[in-house]
Biotite code that builds the C-alpha atoms (Angstrom):
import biotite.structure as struc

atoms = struc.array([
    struc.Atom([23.529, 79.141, 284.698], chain_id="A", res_id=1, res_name="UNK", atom_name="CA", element="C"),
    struc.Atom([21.307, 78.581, 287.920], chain_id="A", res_id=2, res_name="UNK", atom_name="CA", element="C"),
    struc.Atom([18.029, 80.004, 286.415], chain_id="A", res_id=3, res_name="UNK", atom_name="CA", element="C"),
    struc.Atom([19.123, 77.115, 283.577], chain_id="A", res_id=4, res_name="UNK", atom_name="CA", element="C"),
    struc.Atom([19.536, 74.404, 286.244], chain_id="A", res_id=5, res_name="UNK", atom_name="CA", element="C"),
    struc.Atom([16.293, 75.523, 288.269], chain_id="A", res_id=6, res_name="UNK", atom_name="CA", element="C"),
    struc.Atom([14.055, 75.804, 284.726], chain_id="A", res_id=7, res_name="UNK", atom_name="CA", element="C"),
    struc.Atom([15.481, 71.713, 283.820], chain_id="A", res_id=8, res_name="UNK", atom_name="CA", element="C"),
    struc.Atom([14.489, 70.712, 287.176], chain_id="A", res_id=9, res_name="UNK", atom_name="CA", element="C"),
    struc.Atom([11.055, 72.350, 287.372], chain_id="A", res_id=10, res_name="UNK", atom_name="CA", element="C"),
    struc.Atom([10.311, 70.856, 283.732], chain_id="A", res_id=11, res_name="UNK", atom_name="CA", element="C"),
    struc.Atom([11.595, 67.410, 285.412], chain_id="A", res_id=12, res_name="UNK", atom_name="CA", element="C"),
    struc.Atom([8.820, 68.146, 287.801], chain_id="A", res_id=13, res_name="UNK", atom_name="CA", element="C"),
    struc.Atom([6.602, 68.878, 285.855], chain_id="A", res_id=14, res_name="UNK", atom_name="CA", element="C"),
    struc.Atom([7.238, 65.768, 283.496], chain_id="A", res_id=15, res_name="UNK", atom_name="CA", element="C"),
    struc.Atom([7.233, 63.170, 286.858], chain_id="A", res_id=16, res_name="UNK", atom_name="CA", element="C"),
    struc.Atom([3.851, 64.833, 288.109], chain_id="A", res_id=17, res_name="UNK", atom_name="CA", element="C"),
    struc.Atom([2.124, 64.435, 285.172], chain_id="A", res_id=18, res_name="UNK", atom_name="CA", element="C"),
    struc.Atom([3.175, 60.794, 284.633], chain_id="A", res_id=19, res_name="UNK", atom_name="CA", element="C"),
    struc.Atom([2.342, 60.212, 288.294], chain_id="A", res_id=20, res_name="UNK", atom_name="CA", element="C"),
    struc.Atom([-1.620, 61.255, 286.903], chain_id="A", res_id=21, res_name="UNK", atom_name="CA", element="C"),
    struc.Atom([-1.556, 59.758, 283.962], chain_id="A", res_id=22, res_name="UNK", atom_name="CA", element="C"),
    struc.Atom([-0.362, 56.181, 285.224], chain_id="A", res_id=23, res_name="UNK", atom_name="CA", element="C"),
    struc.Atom([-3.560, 54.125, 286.435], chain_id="A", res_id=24, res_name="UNK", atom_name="CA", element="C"),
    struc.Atom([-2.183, 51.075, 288.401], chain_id="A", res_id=25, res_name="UNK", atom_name="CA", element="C"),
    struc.Atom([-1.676, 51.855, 291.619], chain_id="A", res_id=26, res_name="UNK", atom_name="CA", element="C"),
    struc.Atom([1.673, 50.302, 292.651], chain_id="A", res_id=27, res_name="UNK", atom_name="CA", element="C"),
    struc.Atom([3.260, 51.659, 289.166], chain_id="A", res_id=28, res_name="UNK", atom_name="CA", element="C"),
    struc.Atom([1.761, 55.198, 290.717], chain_id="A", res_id=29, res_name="UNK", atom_name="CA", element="C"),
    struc.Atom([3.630, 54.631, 293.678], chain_id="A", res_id=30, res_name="UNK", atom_name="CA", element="C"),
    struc.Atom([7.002, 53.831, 291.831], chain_id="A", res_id=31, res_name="UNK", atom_name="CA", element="C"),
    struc.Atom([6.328, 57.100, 289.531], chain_id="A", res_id=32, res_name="UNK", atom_name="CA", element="C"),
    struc.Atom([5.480, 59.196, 292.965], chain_id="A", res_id=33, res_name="UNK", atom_name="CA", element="C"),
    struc.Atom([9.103, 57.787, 294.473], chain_id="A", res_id=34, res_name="UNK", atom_name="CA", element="C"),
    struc.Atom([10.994, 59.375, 291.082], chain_id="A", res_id=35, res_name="UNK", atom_name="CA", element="C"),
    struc.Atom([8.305, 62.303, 292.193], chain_id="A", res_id=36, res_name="UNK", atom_name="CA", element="C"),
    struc.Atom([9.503, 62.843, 295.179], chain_id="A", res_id=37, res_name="UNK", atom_name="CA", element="C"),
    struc.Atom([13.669, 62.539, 293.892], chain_id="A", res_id=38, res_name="UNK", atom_name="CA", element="C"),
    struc.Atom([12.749, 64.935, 291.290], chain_id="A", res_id=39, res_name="UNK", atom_name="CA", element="C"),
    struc.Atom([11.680, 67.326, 294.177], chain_id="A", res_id=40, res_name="UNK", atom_name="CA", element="C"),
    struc.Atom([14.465, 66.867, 296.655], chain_id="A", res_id=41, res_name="UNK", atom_name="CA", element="C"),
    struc.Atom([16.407, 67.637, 293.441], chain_id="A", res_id=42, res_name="UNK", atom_name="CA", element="C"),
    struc.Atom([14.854, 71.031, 293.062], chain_id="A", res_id=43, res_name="UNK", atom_name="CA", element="C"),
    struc.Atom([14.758, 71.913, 296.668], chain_id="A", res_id=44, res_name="UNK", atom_name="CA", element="C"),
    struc.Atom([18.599, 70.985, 296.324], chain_id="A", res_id=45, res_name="UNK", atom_name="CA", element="C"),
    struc.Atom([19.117, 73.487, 293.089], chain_id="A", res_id=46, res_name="UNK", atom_name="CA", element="C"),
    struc.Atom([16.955, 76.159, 294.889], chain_id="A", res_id=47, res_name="UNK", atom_name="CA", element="C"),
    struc.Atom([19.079, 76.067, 298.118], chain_id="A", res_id=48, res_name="UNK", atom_name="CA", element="C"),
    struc.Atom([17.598, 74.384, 300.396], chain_id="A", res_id=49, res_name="UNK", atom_name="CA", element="C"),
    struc.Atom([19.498, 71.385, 301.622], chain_id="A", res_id=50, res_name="UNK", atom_name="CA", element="C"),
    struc.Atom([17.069, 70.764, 304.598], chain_id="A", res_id=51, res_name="UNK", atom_name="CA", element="C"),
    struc.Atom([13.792, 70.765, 302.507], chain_id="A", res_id=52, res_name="UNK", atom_name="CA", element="C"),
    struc.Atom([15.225, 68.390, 299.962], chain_id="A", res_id=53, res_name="UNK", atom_name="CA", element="C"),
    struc.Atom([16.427, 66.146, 302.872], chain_id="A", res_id=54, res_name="UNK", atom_name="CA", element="C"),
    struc.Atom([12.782, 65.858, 304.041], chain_id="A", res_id=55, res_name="UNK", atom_name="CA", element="C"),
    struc.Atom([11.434, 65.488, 300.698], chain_id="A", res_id=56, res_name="UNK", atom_name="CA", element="C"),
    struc.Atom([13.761, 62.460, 299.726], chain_id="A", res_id=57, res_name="UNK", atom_name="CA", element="C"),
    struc.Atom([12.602, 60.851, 302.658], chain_id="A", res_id=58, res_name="UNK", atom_name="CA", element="C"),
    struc.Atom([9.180, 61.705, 303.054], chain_id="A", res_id=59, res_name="UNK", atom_name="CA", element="C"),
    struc.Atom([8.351, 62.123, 299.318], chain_id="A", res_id=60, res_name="UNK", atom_name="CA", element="C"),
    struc.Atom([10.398, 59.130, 297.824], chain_id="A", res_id=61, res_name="UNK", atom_name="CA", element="C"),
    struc.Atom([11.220, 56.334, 300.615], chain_id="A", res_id=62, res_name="UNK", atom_name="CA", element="C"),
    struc.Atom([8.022, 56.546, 303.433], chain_id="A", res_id=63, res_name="UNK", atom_name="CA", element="C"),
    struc.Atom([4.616, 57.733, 300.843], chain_id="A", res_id=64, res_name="UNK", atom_name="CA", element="C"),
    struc.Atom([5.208, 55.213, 297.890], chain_id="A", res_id=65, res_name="UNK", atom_name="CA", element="C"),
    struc.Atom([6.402, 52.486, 300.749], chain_id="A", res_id=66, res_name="UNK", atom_name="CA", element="C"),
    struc.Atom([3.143, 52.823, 302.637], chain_id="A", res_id=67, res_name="UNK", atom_name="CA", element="C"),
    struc.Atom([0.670, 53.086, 299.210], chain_id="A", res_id=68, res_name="UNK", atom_name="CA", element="C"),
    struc.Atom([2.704, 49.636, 298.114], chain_id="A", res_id=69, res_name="UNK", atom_name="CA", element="C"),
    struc.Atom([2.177, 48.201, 301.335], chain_id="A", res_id=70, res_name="UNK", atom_name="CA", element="C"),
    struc.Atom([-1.675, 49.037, 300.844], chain_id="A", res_id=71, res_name="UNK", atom_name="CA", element="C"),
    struc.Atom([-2.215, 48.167, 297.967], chain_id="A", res_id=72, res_name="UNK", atom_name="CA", element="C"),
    struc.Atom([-0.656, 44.587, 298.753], chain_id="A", res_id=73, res_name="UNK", atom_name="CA", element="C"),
    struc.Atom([-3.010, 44.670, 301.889], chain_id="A", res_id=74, res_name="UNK", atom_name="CA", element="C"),
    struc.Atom([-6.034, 45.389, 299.744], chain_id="A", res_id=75, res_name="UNK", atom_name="CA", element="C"),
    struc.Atom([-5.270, 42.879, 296.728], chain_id="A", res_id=76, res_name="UNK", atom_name="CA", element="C"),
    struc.Atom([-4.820, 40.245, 299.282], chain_id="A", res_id=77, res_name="UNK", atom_name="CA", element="C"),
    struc.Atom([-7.992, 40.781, 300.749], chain_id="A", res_id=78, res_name="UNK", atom_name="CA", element="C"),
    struc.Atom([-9.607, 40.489, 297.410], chain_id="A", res_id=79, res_name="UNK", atom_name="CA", element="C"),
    struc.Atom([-8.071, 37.392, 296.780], chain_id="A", res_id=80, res_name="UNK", atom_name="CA", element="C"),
    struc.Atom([-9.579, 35.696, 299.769], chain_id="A", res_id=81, res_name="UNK", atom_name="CA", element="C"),
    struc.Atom([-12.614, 37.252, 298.510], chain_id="A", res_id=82, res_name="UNK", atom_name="CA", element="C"),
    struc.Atom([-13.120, 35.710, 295.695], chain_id="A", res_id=83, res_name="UNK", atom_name="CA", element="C"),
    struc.Atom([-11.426, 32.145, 296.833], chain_id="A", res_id=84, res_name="UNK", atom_name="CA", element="C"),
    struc.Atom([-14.410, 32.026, 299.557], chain_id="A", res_id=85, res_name="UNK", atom_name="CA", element="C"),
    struc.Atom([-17.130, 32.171, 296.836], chain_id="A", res_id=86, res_name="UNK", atom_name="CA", element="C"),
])
């Protein structure tokens, strides 16, 4: 039953890292890497490690896509004001 539970989450993994590539606008990427980052903790959770999959669901799903959003706000705003001062 675990090896089941461990092969469903890495092919969960696997599944949210690939749509993490293949997505190309950056703030849907960052969304995608969040459900990344809970598919992890999940995993690190099946595979026994409580601690890992504690710093993984914060790390990997609240602080990384927070800070890409953030910058990618930052750096459409300055493009804005770009193309307004032409």
């Amino acid at each position: 039953m675990a090896d089941a539970l461990i092969l469903i989450a890495l092919l969960f993994v696997a599944v949210t890292a690939t749509a993490a590539v293949a997505v190309r606008d950056p703030a849907r990427q960052a969304l995608v890497l969040a459900v990344l980052g809970l598919t992890l903790a999940v995993l690190f959770t099946v595979l026994q490690a409580p601690d890992v999959a504690l710093s993984q669901l914060a790390v990997g799903s609240a602080f990384t896509p927070l800070l890409i959003l953030l910058s990618v706000r930052k750096v459409r705003r300055r493009g804005r004001r770009k193309e307004g001062a032409r």
